[in-house]
ROBA-651847 format. One line per field, with one value per atom (N, C-alpha, C, O): residue number from 0; residue in one letter; atom name; x, y, z negated. Coordinates in pm, whole numbers. Layout:
<sites>
nr c(NUM|...)
rest c(A|...)
atom c(CA|...)
east c(X|...)
north c(Y|...)
up c(Z|...)
</sites>
This chain:
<sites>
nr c(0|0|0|0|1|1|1|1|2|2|2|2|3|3|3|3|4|4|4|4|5|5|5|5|6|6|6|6|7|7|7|7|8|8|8|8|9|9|9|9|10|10|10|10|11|11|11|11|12|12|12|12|13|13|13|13|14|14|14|14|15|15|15|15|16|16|16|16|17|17|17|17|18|18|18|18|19|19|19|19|20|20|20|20|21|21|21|21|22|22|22|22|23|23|23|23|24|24|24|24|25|25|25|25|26|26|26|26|27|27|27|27|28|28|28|28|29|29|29|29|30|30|30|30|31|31|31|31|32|32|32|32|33|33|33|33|34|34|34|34|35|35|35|35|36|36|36|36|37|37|37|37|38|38|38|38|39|39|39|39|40|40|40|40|41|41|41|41|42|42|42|42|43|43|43|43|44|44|44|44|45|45|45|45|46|46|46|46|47|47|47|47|48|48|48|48|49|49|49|49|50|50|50|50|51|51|51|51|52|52|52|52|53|53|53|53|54|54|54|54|55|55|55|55|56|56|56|56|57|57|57|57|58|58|58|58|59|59|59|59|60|60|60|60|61|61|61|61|62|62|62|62|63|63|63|63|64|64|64|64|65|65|65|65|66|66|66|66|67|67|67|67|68|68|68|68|69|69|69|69)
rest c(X|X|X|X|X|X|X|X|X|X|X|X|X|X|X|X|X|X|X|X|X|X|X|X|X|X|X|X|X|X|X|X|X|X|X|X|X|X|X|X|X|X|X|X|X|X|X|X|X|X|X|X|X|X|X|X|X|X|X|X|X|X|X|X|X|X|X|X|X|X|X|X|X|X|X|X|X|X|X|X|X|X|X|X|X|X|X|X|X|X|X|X|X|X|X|X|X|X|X|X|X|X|X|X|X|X|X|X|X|X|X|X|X|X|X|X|X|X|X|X|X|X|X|X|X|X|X|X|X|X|X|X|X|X|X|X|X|X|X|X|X|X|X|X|X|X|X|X|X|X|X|X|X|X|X|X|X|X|X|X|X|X|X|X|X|X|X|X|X|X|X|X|X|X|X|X|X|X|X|X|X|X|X|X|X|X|X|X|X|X|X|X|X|X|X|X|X|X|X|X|X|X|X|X|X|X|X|X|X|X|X|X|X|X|X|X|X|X|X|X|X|X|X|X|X|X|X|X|X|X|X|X|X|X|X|X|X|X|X|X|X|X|X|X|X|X|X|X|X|X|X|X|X|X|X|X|X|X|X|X|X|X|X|X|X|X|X|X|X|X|X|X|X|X|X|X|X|X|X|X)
atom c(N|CA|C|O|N|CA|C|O|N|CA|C|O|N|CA|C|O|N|CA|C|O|N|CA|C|O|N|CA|C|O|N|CA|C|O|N|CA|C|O|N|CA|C|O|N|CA|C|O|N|CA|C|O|N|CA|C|O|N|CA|C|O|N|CA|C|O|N|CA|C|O|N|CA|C|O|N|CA|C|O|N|CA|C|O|N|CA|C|O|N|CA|C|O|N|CA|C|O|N|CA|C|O|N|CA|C|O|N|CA|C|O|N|CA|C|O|N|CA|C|O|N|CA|C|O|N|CA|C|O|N|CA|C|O|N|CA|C|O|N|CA|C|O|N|CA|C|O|N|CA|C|O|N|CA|C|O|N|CA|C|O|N|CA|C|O|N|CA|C|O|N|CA|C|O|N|CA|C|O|N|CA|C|O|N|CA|C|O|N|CA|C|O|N|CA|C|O|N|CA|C|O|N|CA|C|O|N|CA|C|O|N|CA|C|O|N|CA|C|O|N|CA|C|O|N|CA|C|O|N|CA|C|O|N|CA|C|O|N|CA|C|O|N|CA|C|O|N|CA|C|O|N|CA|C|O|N|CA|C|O|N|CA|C|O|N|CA|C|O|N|CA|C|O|N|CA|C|O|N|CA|C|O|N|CA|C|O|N|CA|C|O|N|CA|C|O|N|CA|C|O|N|CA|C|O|N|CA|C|O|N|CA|C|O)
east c(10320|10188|10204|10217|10205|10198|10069|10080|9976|9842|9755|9644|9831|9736|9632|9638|9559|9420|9428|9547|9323|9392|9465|9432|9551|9571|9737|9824|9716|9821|9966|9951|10079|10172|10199|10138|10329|10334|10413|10470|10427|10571|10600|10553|10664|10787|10835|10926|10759|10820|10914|10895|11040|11132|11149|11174|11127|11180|11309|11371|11360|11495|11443|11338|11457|11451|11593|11595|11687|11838|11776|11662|11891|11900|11969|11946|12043|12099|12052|11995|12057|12002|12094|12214|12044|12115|12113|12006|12221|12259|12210|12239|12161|12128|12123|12049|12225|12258|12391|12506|12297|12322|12345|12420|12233|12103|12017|11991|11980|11918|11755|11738|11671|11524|11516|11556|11441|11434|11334|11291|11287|11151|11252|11364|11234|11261|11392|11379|11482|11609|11517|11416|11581|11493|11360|11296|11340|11219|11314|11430|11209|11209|11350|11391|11398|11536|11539|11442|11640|11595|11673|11770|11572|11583|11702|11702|11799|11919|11868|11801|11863|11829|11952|12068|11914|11973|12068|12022|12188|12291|12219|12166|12205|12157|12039|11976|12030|11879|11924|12039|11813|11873|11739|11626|11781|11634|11681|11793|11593|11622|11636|11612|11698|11650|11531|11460|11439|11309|11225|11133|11268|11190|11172|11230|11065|11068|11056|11017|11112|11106|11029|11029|10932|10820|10909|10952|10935|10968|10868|10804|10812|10726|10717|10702|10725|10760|10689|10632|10702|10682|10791|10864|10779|10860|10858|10932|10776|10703|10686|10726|10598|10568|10451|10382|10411|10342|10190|10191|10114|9963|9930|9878|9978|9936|10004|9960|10166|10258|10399|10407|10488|10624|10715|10678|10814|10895|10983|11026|11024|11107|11237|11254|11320|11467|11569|11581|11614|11675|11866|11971)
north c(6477|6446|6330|6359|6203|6093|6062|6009|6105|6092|6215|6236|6292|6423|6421|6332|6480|6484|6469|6470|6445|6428|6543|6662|6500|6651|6729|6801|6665|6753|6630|6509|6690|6662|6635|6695|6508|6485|6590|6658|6618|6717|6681|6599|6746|6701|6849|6924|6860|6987|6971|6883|7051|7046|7161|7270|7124|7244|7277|7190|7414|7424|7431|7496|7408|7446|7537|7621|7534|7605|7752|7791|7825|8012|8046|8154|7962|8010|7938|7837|7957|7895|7736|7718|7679|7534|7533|7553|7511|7525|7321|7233|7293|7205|7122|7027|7180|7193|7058|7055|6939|6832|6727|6629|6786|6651|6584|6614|6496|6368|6341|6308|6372|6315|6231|6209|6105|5943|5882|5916|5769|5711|5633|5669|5497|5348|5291|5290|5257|5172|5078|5009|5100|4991|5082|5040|5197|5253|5338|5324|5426|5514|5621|5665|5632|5760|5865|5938|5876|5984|6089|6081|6221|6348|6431|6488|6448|6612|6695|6696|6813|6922|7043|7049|7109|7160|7299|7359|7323|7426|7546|7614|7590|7708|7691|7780|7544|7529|7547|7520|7608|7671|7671|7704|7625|7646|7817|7829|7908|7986|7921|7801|8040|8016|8002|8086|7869|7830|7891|7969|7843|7859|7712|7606|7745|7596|7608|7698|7459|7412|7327|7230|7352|7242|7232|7327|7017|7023|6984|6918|7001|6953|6853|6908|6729|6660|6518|6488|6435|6337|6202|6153|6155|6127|5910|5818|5921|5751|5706|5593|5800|5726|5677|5706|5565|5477|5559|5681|5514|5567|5545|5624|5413|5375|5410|5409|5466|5493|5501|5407|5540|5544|5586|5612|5592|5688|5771|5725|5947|5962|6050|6110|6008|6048|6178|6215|6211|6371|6269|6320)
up c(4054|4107|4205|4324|4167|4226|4353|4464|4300|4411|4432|4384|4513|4511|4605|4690|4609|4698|4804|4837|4936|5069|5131|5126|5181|5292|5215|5264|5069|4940|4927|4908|4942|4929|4779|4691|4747|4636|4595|4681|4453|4399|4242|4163|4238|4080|4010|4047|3920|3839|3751|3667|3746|3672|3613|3666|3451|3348|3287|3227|3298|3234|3079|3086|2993|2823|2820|2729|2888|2855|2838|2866|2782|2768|2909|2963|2959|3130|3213|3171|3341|3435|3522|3502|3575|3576|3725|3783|3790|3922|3979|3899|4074|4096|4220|4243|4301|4429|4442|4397|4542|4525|4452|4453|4367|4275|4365|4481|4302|4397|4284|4166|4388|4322|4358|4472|4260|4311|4247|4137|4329|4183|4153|4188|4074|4036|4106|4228|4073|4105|4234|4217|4343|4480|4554|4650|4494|4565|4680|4721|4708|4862|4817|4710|4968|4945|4859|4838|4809|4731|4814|4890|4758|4803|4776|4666|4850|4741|4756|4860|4674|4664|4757|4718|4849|4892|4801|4704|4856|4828|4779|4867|4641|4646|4531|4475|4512|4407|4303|4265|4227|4083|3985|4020|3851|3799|3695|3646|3684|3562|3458|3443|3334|3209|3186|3242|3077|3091|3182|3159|3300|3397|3482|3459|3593|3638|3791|3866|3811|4012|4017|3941|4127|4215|4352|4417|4392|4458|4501|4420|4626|4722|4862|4970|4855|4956|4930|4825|5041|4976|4950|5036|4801|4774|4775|4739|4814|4774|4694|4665|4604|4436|4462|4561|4333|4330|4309|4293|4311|4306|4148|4069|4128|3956|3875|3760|3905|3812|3848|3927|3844|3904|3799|3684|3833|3754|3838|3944|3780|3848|3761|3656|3896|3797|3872|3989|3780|3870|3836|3873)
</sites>
């Protein structure tokens, strides 16, 4: 969610498709090669089997379009 409403923080959902769960603890969220810091995910993040993570923060994506990369 690149431009959420006023007041609403941006976030980034990530889906596992795996049958086990995917440990993710010091991965890095990022937009575009040259954009804003990217985020690590702290010690302990984990997605289930097809299950999913909302990170919530803001990340400095673009309003018109961005990309982002795990």
């Amino acid at each position: 969610m690149a431009h959420p409403a006023a007041g609403d923080s941006e976030y980034v959902e990530l889906y596992n498709a795996n049958t086990s769960a995917i440990d993710l603890s010091g991965w890095q969220i990022d937009d575009a090669p040259g954009g804003a810091h990217p985020y690590t995910l702290p010690g302990g993040t984990s997605i289930p089997a097809r299950g999913h993570l909302l990170v919530t923060r803001t990340f400095g994506l673009n309003n018109g379009g961005d990309t982002v990369r795990l």
